[in-house]
C-alpha positions as CSV (number, residue, x, y, z in Angstrom):
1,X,31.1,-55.5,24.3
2,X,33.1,-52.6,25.3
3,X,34.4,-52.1,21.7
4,X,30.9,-52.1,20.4
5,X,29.8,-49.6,23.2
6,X,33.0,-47.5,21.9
7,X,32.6,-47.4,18.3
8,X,28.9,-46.7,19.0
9,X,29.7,-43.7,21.0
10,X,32.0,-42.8,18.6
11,X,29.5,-42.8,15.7
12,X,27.0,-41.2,17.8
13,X,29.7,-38.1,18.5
14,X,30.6,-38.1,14.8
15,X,26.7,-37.8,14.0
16,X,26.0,-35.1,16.2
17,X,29.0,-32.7,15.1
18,X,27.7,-33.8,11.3
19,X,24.4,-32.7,13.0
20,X,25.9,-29.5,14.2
21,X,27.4,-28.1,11.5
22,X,24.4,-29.0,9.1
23,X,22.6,-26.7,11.5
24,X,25.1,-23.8,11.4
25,X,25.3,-24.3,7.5
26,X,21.5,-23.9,7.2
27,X,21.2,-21.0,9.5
28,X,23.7,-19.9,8.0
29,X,22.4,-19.6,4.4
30,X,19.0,-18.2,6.3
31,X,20.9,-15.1,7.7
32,X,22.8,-14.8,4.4
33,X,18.9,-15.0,2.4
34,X,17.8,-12.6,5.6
35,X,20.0,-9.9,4.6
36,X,20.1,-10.0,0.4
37,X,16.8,-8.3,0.3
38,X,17.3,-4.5,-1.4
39,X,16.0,-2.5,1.0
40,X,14.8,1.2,0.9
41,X,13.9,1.8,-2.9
42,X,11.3,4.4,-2.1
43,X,10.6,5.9,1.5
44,X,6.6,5.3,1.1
45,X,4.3,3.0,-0.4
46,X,3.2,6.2,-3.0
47,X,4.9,8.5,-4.5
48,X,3.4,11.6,-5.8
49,X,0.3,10.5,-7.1
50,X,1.4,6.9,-8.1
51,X,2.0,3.5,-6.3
52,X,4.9,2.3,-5.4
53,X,6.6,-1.2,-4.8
54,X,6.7,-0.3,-1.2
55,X,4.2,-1.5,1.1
56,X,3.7,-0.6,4.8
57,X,5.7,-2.3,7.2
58,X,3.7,-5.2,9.5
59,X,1.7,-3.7,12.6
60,X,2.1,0.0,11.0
61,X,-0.5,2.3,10.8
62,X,0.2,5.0,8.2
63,X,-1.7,8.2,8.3
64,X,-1.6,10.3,5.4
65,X,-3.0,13.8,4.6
66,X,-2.7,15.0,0.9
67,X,-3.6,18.2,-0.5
68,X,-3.8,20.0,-4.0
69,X,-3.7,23.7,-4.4
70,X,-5.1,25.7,-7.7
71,X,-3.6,26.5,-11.0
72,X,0.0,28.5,-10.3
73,X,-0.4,29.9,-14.0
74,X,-3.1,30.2,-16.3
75,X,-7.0,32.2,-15.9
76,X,-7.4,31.0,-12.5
77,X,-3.7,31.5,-11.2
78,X,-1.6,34.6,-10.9
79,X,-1.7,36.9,-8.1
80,X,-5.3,37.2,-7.7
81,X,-5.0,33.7,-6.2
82,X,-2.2,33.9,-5.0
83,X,-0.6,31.4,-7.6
84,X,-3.7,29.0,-6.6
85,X,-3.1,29.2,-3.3
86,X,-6.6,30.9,-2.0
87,X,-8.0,27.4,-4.0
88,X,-7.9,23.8,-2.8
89,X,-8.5,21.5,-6.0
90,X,-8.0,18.5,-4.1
91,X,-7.8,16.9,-0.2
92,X,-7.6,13.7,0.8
93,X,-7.1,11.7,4.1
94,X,-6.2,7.8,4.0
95,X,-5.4,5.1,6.4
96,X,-3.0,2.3,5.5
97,X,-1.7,-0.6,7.4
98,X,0.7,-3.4,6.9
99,X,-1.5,-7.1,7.6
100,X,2.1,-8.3,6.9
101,X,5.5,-7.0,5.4
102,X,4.4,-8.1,1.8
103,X,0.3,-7.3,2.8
104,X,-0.9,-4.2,3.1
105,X,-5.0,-2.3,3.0
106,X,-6.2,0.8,2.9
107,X,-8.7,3.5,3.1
108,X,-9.5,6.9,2.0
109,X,-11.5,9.7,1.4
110,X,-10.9,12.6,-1.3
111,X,-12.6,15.7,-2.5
112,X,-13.0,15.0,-5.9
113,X,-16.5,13.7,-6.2
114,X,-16.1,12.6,-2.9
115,X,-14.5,9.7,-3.3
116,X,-14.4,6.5,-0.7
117,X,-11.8,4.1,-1.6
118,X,-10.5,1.0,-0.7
119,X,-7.1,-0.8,-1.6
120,X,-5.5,-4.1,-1.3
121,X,-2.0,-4.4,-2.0
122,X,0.6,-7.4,-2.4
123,X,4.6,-7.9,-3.2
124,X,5.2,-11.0,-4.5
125,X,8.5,-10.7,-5.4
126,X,11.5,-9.0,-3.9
127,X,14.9,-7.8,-5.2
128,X,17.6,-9.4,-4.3
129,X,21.5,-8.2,-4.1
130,X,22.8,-11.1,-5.8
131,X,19.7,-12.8,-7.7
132,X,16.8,-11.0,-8.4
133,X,17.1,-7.0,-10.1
134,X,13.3,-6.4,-9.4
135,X,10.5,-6.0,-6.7
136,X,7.0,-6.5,-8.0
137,X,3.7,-5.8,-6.7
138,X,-0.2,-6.3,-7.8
139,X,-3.1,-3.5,-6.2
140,X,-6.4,-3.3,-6.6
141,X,-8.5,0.1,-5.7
142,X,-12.2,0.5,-5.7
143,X,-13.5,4.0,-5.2
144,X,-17.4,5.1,-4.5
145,X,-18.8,8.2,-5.1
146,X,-21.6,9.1,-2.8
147,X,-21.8,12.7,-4.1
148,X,-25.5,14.3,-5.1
149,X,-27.1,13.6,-8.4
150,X,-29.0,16.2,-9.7
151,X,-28.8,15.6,-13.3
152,X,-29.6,11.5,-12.2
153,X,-26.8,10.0,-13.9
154,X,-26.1,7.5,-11.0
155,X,-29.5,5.5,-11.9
156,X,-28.3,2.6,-10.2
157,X,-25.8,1.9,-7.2
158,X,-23.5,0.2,-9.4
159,X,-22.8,3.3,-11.5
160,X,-21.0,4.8,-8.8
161,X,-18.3,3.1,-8.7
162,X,-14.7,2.5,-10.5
163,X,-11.7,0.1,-10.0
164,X,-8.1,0.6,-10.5
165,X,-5.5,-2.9,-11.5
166,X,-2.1,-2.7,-11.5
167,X,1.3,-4.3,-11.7
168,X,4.0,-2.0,-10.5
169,X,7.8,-3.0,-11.1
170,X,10.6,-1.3,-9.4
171,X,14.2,-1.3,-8.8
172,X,16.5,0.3,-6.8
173,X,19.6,0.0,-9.5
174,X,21.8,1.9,-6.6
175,X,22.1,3.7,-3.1
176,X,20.6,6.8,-4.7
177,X,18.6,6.1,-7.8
178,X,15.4,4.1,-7.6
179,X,12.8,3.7,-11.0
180,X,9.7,2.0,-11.7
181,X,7.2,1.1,-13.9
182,X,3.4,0.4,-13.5
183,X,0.6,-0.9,-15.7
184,X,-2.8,-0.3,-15.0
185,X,-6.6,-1.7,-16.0
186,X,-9.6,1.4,-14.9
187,X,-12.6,0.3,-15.2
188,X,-15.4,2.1,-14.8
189,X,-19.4,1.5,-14.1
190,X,-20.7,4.7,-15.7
191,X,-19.5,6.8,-18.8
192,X,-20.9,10.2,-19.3
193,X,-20.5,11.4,-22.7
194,X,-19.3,14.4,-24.3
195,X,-21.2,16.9,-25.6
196,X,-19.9,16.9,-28.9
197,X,-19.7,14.6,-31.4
198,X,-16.3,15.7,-33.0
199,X,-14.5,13.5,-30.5
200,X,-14.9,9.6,-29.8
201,X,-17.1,7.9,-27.2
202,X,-15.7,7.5,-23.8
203,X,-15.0,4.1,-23.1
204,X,-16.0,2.0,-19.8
205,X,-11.9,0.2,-19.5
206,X,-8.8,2.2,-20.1
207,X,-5.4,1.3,-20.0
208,X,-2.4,3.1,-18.7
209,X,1.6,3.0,-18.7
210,X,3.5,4.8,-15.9
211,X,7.2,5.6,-15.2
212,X,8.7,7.1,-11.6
213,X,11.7,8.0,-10.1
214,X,13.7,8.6,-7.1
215,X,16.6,10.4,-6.6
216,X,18.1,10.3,-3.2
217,X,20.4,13.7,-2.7
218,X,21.4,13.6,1.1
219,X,20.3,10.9,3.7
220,X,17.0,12.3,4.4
221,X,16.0,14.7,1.2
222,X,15.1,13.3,-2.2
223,X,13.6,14.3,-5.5
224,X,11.1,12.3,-7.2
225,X,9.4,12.4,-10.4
226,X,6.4,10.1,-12.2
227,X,4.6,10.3,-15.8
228,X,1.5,8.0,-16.5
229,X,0.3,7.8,-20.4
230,X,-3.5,6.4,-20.8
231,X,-4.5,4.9,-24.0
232,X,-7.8,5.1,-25.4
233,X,-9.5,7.0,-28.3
234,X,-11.1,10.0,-26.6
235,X,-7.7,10.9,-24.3
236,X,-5.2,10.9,-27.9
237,X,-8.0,12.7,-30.2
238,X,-6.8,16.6,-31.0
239,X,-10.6,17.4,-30.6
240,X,-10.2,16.5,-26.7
241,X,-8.1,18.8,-24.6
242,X,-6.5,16.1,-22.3
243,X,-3.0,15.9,-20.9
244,X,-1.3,13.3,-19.6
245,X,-0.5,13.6,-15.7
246,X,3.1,14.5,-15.0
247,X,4.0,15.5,-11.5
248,X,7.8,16.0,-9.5
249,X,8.6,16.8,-6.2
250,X,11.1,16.8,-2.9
251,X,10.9,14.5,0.2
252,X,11.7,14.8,3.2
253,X,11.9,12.3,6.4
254,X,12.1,14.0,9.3
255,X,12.0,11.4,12.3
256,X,8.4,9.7,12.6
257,X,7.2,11.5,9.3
258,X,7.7,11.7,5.6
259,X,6.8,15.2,3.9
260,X,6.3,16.0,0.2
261,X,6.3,18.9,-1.8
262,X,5.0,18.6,-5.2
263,X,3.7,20.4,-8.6
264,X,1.4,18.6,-10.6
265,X,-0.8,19.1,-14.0
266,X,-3.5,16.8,-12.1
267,X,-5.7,17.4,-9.2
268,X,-5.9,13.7,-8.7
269,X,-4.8,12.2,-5.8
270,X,-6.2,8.7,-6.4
271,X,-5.7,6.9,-9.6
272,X,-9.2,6.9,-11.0
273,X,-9.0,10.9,-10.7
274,X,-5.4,10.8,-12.1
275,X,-6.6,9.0,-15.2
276,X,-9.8,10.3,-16.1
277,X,-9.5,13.7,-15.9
278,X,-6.5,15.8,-17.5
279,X,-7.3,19.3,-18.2
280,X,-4.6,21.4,-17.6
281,X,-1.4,21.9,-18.8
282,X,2.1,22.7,-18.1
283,X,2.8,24.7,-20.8
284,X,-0.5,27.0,-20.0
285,X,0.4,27.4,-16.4
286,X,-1.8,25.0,-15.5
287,X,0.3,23.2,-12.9
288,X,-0.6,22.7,-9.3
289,X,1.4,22.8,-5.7
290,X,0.5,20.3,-3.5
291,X,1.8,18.7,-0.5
292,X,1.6,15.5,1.7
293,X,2.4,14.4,4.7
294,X,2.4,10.7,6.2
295,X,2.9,10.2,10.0
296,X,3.4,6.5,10.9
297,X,1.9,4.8,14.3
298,X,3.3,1.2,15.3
299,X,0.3,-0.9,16.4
């Protein structure tokens, strides 16, 4: 009986350090998965104008104030404006917050036709050191309008408002140099046509490719760059004037904030702006400053 008591104790010790080391070997492996994630591709959730695969982090509040001076160049630049300085083209002020670290929403409100908007937006996959080269996110934006209607295009509610899509992709490929590419479905409720009929109809649903970049020179200071490209008949006619939005830029992150510094051929600051209207060009002096700054609250 005392044997049997011994060799169950025995087994009982062997089953517990089994036990133990199962334990340690799966806590383990969920440190190692803890720390794989690639962290820091892009210091903020947008980066000029464009989304990022960044979202905010969980319980932050993110307060953003954008702006968008005039033309530098061009008939309404020079001096007289003080290279478009005396003119505000755009202003916006938005509210984001992280539900969770993959989650976040947000709201804001711009000066371009006096936009409301709302977004939801979700990373579903994150790049890994070892596994995975990519992180990958969906959004979804809906903007209203609640401007005046004299001319009584806005005949119902429903014309007032747009939607932005996307899928952005993005990888940091090392410690300095972060890319990413985005696809995009706009979708708009009303289409005012041209006056001419030269050109082609405007179309209700557009689709758009994007490329960005981030260049990290020093530990706080970086250089960032984006292009979007939007398909569609009316935007590649020669009988349209219509260029494609590309903007570049510095950050900086100074303690609680993150400040930009951009130029810009769009006054845009949301995507349904950014996309549907493309007027100036570079070449014609028809680039923009513009600035943002994002101060972040933990909630």
């Amino acid at each position: 009986m005392i044997r049997f008591l011994g060799v169950l104790a025995f087994l009982f010790c062997v089953n517990i350090s089994f036990a133990q080391n199962d334990m340690l070997a799966v806590l383990e492996a969920e440190v190692d998965n803890e720390v794989s994630y690639v962290r820091a591709a892009w210091k903020s959730p947008v980066l000029i104008n464009a989304y990022t695969t960044e979202t905010e982090r969980k319980g932050v509040l993110d307060f953003k104030i954008s702006h968008r001076f005039g033309n530098i160049g061009g008939q309404s630049g020079g001096g007289h404006s003080l290279f478009g300085l005396d003119r505000a083209s755009n202003i916006r002020f938005s509210f984001d917050y992280g539900i969770t670290e993959e989650f976040q929403v947000g709201i804001g409100r711009s000066k371009t036709n006096e936009n409301i908007d709302g977004l939801v937006k979700y990373k579903f996959l994150k790049q890994k050191k070892e596994s995975t080269p990519i992180t990958a996110v969906i959004l979804s934006n809906t903007a209203f309008t609640p401007k005046r209607d004299p001319s009584g295009n806005f005949s119902k509610i429903a014309h007032r408002f747009s939607f932005i899509n996307q899928l952005i992709i993005g990888s940091k490929l090392n410690s300095r140099l972060s890319v990413l590419f985005s696809a995009s479905h706009f979708h708009k409720n009303l289409v005012v046509q041209v006056a001419n009929f030269s050109v082609p109809r405007d179309q209700y649903d557009l689709f758009s490719f994007g490329l960005g970049t981030r260049y990290r020179i020093t530990k706080k200071l970086s250089v960032v760059g984006e292009y979007n490209h939007t398909l569609g008949e009316l935007r590649n006619s020669t009988n349209f004037e219509y260029y494609h939005p590309f903007s570049c830029g510095i950050e900086l992150e100074t303690g609680g904030h993150v400040f930009h510094i951009n130029l810009s051929n769009s006054s845009g600051l949301i995507f349904q702006d950014l996309l549907d209207t493309g007027v100036d060009s570079w070449t014609d002096g028809g680039f923009k400053l513009g600035f943002r700054i994002s101060r972040f609250f933990s909630l």
